[in-house]
C-alpha positions in Angstrom: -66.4 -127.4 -70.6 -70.1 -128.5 -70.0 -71.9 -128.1 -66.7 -73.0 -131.6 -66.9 -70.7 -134.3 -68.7 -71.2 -138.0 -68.7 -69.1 -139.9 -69.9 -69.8 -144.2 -70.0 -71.8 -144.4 -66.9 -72.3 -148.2 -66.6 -74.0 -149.0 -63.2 -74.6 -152.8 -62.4 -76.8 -153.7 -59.1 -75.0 -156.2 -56.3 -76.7 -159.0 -57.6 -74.6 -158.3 -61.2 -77.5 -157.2 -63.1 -76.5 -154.4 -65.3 -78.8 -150.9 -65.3 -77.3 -148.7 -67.6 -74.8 -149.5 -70.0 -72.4 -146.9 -71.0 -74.3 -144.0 -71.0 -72.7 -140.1 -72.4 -74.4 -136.7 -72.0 -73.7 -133.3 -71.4 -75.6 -129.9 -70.2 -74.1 -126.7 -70.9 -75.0 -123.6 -69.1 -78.5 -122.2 -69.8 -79.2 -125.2 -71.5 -82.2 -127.6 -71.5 -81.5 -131.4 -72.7 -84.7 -134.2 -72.4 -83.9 -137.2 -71.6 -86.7 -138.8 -72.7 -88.1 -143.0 -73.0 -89.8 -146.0 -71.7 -90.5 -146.6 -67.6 -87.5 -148.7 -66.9 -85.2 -147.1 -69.6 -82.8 -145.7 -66.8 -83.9 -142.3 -67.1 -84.2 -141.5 -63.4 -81.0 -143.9 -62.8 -78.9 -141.3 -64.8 -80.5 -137.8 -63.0 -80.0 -139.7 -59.7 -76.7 -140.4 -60.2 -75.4 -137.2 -61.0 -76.2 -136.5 -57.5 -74.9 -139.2 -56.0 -78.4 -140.8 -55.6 -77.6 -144.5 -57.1 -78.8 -147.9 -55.2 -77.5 -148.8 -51.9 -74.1 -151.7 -53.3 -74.2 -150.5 -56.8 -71.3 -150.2 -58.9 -70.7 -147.5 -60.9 -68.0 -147.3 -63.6 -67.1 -144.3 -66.1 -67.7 -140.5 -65.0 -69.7 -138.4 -64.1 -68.4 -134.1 -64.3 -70.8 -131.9 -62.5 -69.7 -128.5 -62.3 -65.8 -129.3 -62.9 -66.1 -131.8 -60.2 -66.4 -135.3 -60.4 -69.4 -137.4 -58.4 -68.2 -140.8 -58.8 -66.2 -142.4 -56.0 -66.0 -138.7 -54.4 -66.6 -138.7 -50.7 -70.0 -138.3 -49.0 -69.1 -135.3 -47.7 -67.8 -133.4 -51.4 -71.0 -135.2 -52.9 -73.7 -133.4 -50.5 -71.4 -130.5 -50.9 -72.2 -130.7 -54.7 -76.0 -131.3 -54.1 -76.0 -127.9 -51.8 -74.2 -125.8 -54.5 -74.4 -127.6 -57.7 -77.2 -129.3 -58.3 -80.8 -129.7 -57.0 -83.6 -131.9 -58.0 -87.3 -131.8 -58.5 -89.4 -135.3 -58.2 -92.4 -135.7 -59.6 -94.3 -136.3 -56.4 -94.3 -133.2 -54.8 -96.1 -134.5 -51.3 -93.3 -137.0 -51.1 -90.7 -134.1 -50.6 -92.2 -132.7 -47.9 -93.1 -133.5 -44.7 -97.0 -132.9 -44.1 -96.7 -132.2 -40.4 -94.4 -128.9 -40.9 -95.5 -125.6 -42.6 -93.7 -124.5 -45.8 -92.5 -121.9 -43.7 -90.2 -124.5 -42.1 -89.6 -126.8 -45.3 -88.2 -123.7 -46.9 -86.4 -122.0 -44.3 -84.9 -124.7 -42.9 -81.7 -125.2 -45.0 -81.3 -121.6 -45.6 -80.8 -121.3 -41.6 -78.8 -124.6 -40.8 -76.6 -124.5 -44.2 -76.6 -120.7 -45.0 -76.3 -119.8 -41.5 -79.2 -116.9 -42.3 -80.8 -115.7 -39.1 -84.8 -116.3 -39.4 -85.3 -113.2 -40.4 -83.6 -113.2 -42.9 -84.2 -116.9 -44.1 -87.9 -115.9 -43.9 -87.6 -113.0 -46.1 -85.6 -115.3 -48.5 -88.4 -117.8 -48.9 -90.7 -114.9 -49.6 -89.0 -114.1 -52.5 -88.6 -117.4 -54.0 -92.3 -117.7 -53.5 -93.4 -114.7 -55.6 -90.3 -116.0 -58.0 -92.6 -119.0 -58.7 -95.6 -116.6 -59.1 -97.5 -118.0 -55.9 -100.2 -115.6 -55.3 -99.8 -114.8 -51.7 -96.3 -115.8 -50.2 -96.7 -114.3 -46.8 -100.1 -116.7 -46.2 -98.8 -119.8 -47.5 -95.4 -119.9 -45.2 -97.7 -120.7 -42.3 -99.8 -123.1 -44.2 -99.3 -127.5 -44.6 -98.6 -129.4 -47.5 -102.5 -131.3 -47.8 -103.8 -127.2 -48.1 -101.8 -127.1 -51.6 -103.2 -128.4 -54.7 -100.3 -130.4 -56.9 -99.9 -127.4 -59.1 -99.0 -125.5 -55.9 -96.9 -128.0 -54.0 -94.9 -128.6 -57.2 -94.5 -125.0 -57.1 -93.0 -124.9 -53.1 -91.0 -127.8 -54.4 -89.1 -125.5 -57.0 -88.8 -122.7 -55.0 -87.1 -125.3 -52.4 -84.2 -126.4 -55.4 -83.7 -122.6 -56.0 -83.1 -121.9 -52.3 -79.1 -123.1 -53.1 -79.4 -121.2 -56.5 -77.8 -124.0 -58.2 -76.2 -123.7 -61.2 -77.9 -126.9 -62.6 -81.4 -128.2 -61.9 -82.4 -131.9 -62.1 -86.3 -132.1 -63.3 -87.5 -135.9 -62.8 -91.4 -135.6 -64.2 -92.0 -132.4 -62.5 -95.8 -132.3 -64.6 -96.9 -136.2 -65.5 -99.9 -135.9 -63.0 -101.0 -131.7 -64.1 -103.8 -130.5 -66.1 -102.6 -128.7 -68.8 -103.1 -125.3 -67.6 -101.2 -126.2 -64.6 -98.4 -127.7 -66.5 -98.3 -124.4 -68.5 -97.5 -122.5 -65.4 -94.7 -124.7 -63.8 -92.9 -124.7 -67.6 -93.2 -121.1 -67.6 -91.5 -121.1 -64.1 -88.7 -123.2 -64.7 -88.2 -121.1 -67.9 -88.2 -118.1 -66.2 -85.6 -119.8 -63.5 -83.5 -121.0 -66.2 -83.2 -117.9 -68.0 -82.8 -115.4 -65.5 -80.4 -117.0 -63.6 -78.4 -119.1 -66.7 -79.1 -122.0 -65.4 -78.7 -125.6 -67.1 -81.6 -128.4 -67.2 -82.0 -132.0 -67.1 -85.7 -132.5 -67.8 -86.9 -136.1 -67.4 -90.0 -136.8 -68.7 -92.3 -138.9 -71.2 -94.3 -136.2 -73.3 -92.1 -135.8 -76.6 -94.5 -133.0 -77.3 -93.7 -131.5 -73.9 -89.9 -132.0 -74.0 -89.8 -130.8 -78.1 -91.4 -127.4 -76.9 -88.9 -126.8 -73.5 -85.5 -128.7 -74.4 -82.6 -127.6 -77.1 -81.9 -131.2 -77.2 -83.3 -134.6 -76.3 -81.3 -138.0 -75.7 -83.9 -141.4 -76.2 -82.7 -144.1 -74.0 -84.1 -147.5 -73.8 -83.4 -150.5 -71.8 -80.3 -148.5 -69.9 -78.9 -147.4 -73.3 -79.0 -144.1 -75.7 -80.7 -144.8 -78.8 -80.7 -141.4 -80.0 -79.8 -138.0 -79.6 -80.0 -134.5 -81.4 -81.8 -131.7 -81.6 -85.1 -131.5 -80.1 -87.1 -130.5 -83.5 -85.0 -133.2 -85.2 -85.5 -135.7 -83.1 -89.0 -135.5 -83.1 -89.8 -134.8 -86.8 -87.2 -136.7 -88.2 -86.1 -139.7 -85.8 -83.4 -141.9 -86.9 -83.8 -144.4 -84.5 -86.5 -147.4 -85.4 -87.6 -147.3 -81.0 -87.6 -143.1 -81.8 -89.8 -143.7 -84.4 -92.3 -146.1 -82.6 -92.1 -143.3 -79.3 -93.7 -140.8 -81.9 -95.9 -143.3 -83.6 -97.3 -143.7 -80.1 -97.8 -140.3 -78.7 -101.2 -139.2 -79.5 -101.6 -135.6 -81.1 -104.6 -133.2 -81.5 -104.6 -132.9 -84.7 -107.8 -133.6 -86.9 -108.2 -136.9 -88.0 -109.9 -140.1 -87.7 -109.1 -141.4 -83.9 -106.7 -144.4 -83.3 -109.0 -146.3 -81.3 -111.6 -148.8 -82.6 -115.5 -147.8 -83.3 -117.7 -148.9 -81.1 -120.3 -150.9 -81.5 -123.0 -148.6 -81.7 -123.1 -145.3 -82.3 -122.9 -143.6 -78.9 -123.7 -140.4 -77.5 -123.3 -138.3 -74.7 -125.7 -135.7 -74.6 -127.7 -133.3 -71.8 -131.4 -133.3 -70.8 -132.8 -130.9 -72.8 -132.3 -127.3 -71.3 -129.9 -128.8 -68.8 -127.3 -125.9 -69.6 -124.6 -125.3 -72.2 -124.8 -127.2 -75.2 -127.5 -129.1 -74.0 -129.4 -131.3 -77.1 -133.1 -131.4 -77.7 -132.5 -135.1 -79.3 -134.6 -138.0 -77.7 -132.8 -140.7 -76.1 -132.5 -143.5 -77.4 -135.8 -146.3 -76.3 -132.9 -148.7 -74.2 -132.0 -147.0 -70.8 -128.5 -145.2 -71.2 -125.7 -147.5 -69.7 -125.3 -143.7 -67.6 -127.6 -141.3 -67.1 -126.8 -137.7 -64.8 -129.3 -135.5 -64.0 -128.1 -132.1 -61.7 -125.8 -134.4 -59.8 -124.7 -132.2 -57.1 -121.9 -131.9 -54.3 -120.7 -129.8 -51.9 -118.4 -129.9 -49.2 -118.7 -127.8 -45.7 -115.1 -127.5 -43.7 -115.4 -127.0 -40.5 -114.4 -123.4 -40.1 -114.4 -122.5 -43.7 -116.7 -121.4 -46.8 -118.4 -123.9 -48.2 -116.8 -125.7 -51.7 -118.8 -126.5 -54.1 -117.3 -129.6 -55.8 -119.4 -130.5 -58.3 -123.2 -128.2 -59.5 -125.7 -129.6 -61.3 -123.9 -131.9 -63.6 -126.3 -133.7 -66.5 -125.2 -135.8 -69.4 -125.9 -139.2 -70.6 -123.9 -141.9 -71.9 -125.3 -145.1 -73.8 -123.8 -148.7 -74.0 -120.6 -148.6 -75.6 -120.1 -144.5 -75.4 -117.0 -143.6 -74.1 -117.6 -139.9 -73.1 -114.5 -137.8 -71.7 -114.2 -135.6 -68.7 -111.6 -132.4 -69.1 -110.8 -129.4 -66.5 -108.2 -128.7 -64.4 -107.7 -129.5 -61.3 -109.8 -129.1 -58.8 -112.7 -128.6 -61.3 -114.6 -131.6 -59.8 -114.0 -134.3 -61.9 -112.6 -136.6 -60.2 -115.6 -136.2 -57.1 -118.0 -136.8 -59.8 -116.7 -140.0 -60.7 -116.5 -140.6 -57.2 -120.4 -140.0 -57.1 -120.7 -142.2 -60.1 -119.3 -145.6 -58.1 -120.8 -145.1 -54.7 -117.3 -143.4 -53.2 -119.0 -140.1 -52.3 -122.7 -139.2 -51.5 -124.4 -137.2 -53.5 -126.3 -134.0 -52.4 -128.5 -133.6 -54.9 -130.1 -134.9 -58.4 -130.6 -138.5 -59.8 -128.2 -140.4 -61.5 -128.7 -144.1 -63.1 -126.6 -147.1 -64.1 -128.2 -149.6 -67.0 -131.9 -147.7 -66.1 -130.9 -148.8 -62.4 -131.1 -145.8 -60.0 -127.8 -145.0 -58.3 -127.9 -141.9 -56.5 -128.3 -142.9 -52.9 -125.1 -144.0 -51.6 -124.8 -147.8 -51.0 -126.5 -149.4 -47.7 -124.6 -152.2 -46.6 -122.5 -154.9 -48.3 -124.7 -156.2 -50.3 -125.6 -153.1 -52.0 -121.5 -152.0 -52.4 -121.4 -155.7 -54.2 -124.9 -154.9 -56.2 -123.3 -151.3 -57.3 -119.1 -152.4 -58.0 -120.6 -154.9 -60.6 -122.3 -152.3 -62.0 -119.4 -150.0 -62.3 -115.6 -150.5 -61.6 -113.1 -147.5 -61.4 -109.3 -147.5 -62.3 -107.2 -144.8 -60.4 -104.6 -142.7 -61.2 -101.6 -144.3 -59.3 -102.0 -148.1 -59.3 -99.6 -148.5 -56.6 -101.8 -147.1 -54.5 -104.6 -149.2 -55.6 -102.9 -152.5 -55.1 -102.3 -154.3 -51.9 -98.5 -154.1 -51.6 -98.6 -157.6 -49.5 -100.8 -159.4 -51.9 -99.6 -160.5 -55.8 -101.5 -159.8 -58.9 -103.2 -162.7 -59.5 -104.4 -162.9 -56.1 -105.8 -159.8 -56.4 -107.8 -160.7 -59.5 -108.9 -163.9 -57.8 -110.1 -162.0 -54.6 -112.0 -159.5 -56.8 -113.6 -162.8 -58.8 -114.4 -164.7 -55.2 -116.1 -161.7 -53.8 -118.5 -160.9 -56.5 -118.6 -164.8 -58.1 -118.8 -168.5 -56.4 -116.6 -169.0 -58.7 -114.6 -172.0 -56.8 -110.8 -170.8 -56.3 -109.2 -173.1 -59.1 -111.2 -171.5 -61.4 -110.5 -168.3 -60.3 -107.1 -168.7 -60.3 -107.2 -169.5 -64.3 -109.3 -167.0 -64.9 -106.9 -164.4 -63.3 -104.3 -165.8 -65.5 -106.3 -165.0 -68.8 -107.3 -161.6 -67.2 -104.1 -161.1 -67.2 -103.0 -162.1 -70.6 -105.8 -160.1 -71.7 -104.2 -157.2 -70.6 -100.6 -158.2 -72.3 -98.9 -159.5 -69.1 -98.5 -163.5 -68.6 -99.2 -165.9 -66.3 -95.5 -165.3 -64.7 -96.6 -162.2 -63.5 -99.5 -163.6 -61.4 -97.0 -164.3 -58.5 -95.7 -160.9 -58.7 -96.0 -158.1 -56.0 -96.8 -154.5 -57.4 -93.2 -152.9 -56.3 -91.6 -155.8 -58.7 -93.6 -154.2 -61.5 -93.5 -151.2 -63.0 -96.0 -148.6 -63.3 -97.5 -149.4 -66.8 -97.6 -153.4 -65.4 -99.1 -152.5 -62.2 -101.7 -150.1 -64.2 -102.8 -153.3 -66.1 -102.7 -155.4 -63.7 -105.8 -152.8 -61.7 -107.4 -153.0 -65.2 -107.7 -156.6 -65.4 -109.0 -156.4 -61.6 -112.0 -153.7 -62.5 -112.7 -155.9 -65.6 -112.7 -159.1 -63.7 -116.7 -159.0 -62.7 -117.5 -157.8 -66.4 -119.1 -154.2 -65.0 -121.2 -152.2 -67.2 -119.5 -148.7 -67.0 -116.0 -148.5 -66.3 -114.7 -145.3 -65.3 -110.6 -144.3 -65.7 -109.7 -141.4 -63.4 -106.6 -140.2 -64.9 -105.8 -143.9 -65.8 -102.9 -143.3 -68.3 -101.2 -140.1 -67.0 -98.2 -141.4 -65.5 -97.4 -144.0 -68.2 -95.2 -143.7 -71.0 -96.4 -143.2 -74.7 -95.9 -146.7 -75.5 -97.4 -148.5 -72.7 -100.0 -146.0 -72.6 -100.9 -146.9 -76.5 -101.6 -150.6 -75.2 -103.3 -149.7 -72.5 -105.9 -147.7 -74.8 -105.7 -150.3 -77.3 -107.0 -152.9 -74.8 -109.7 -150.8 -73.7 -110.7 -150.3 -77.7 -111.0 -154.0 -77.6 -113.3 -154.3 -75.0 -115.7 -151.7 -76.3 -115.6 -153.2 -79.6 -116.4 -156.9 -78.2 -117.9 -156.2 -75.0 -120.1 -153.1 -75.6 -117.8 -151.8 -72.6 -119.3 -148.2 -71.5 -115.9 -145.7 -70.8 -116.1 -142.8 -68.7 -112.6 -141.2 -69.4 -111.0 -138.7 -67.1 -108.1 -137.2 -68.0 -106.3 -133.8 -69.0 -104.1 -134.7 -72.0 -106.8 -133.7 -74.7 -104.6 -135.1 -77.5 -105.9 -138.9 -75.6 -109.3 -137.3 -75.3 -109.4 -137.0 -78.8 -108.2 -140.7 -79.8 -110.3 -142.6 -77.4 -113.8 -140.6 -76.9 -116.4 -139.5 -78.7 -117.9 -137.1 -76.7 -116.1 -134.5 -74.1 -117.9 -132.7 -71.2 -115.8 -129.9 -69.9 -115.6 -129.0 -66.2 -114.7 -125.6 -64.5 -114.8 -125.1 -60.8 -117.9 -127.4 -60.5 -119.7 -126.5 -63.4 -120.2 -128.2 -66.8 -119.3 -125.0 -68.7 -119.1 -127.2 -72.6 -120.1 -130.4 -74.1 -120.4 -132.0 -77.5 -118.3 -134.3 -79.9 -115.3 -134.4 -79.6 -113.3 -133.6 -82.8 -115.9 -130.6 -82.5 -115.4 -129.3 -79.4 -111.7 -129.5 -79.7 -111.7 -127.9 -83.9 -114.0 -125.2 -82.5 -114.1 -125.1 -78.8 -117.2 -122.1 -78.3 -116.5 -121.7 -74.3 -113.2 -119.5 -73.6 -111.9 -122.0 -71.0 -111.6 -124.7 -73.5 -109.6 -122.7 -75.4 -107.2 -121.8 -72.8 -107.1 -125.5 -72.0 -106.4 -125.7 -75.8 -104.2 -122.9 -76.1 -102.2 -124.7 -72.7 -101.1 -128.0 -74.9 -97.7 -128.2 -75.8 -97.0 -127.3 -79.5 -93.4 -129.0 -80.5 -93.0 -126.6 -83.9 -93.2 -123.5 -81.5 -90.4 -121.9 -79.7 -89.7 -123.0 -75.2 -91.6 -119.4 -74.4 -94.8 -121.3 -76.1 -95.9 -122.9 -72.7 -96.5 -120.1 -71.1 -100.4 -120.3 -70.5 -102.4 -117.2 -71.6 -102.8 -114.3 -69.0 
């Protein structure tokens, strides 16, 4: 008997509307089966309900066997029962697991006292070991420290050791890496190998990276639209799909294999390149007679805690980017990236160097409104979790029309149409103009916050990990659009992000960063064919390969 056997789930909401229709699966013990899809295929829907997790009226129809036991229509009481000794689950948000005004100390200790009935000591020396068992460097330190002193590598880290403090027999993985670096998703694979092997675990790993799931998982169900479309092997699945939707999944999913990219030329033929003798694979070319659409020079930033060493974010960064150039910015995290596209749009001060926008000089921090207004139409920025992004109270179009008004006198009936075509633009319609961002989903609200930066036409638009937590199809439009705009718009792209296989399709040029530093830069096919820096090639060495066995992830020593 599996550990895990579904058998036609079918769960319809209160209102009648039907979420997954019919839906078998099974996990034996030690093994790994993907489920893998679109947002909104009922992925989640299926992990949750093995737990007991389903929405608040639902109904539920069919079975569910966890552990010889079965979840639906058992009591509350059996369920958490189940969840304490059965099953545990890892989300993909880390921070939203854990309450940032208690120590890891208690987050970890706590159900090993009040369930186990451990005395502290005890429960305290437990949580040490599960600590070291997810290879944190210094368990004894980090029981006393808060959640915001983790990076997400970390966190997600705490979070496993957390599941493993019931040592259950299965363990429920809901996009445990989507928002890693690569080197960092090497490591929590490697953990949750490790966890499922020594201890014969089974695993449900959710997650939209074929390549990812191909290298971890024995076999992989496909589900779309609350149904399985496919399931198999993993190797099979992925290198011989039966299913037309399988097929289109892989079509999508970008690879790092040589070739010519997916996304269109641009309209010139851009570069990103250094002021001569500016450090690594710095180029003696001359710049082009037009000021670059970007131009870095030492752009510097550190910051001074109160109490602490000094961090030094980001050190004498150089590059340049001309119109139309869509340059790429890899590292890991906490390598400054992200600070130094904060830099670029006016979000952070600068401590040192020059930098310029269309020959404009930029690197004094905007004084007053009017220079904020001067600098956001010069440069618009698209964050990693929309969501976050987006007013909550206000609807998309509105948002697009407020972004219009501000910068525009455009009157408001004008506004409102253009919003509309904005939107369109990006593959939505005008119906989703009255929508509020939690009646999207993530790819929708990520275009929606497209069509906003794009609204005032800036110069330079700069995507900070823009595409990571979308799936491969959505995230294939999504880079598709912004192709289009280069092509027609002479659109400038700084791209930040840490799946290299995207790098590779949309930029030309990739600047690598390590702890601050610009450590390699060039072309991209280049740099990624023959990466000369030895932290490329771990970064390289960290990606995924489907065609090699689970024990593959593990990230060089």
């Amino acid at each position: 008997m599996s550990l895990l056997d579904i058998r036609n789930l079918t769960i319809d909401l209160a209102d009648g509307r039907r979420l997954l229709h019919g839906i078998s699966l099974g996990v034996a013990e030690g093994e790994t089966v993907g489920l893998v899809g679109e947002s909104g295929s009922g992925k989640s829907l299926t992990a949750r309900a093995v737990l007991g997790l389903t929405p608040t009226g639902s109904r539920l129809d069919g079975s569910v066997m966890l552990d010889g036991h079965e979840v639906l229509g058992a009591a509350a009481r059996e369920v958490r029962a189940l969840r304490r000794h059965s099953a545990a689950m890892i989300f993909q948000d880390p921070r939203a697991g854990i309450n940032p005004m208690r120590t890891l100390g208690d987050h970890l200790t706590e159900t090993l006292r009040l369930c186990d009935g451990l005395p502290a000591a005890d429960a305290e020396a437990r949580a040490l070991d599960l600590l070291a068992a997810v290879r944190l460097p210094r368990p004894a330190d980090h029981l006393t420290q808060y959640p915001h002193e983790f990076s997400g590598g970390m966190l997600q880290r705490v979070m496993i050791a957390g599941a493993l403090t019931s040592a259950p027999k299965l363990l429920v993985c809901d996009e445990p890496t989507t928002a890693l670096d690569v080197t960092t998703q090497a490591e929590i694979m490697r953990v949750l190998v490790e966890q499922r092997e020594g201890r014969g675990m089974g695993m449900l790993l959710i997650t939209h990276d074929l390549a990812l799931a191909a290298s971890v998982c024995d076999r992989l169900v496909v589900m779309r639209a609350g149904r399985v479309e496919e399931e198999g092997s993993a190797m099979r699945v992925l290198v011989a799909p039966e299913a037309d939707y399988t097929r289109r999944l892989v079509a999508a999913t970008p690879t790092l294999a040589a070739g010519p990219a997916a996304s269109a030329e641009p309209p010139e033929a851009p570069t990103a390149s250094a002021p001569a003798g500016s450090g690594p694979g710095s180029s003696d070319a001359p710049s082009a007679a037009p000021a670059p659409a970007l131009s870095v020079t030492g752009l510097s930033k550190t910051y001074r805690p109160r109490g602490r060493p000094p961090v030094i974010a980001v050190a004498d960064a150089s590059f340049e980017l001309e119109r139309g150039g869509a340059l790429a910015v890899v590292g890991e995290s906490g390598s400054g990236k992200s600070t130094l596209a904060r830099m670029i749009v006016g979000l952070e001060p600068s401590d040192g160097g020059t930098l310029s926008i269309g020959g404009r000089d930029r690197a004094a921090g905007p004084r007053g409104r009017a220079e904020r207004l001067e600098r956001a139409r010069s440069v618009q920025m698209v964050f990693q979790d929309p969501y976050l992004s987006l007013d909550p109270r206000v609807t998309a179009g509105r948002s697009i029309e407020e972004a219009l008004r501000l910068h525009t006198r455009m009157p408001r009936a004008a506004a409102r149409n253009r919003a509309v075509e904005l939107l369109e633009r990006v593959g939505l319609t005008a119906e989703h103009a009255a929508a509020r961002p939690r009646t999207l989903s993530g790819g929708q609200r990520q275009r929606v916050a497209i069509a906003r930066a794009l609204a005032i036409e800036p110069e330079v638009l700069v995507m900070d990990e823009a595409t990571s937590a979308l799936d491969v199809s959505v995230q294939a439009q999504v880079l598709d659009l912004v192709a289009g705009l280069r092509r027609e718009r002479g659109l400038t792209l700084l791209f930040i992000s840490h799946d290299l296989a995207v790098v590779r399709r949309v930029c030309e040029q990739t600047l690598v960063m390590r702890r601050g530093e610009v450590v390699e830069r060039g072309a991209t096919a280049e740099l990624l064919d023959a990466p000369r820096h030895p932290y490329t090639r771990l970064l390289l060495d960290s990606v995924p390969r489907p065609a090699a066995p689970a024990d593959s992830v593990v990230a060089p020593r």
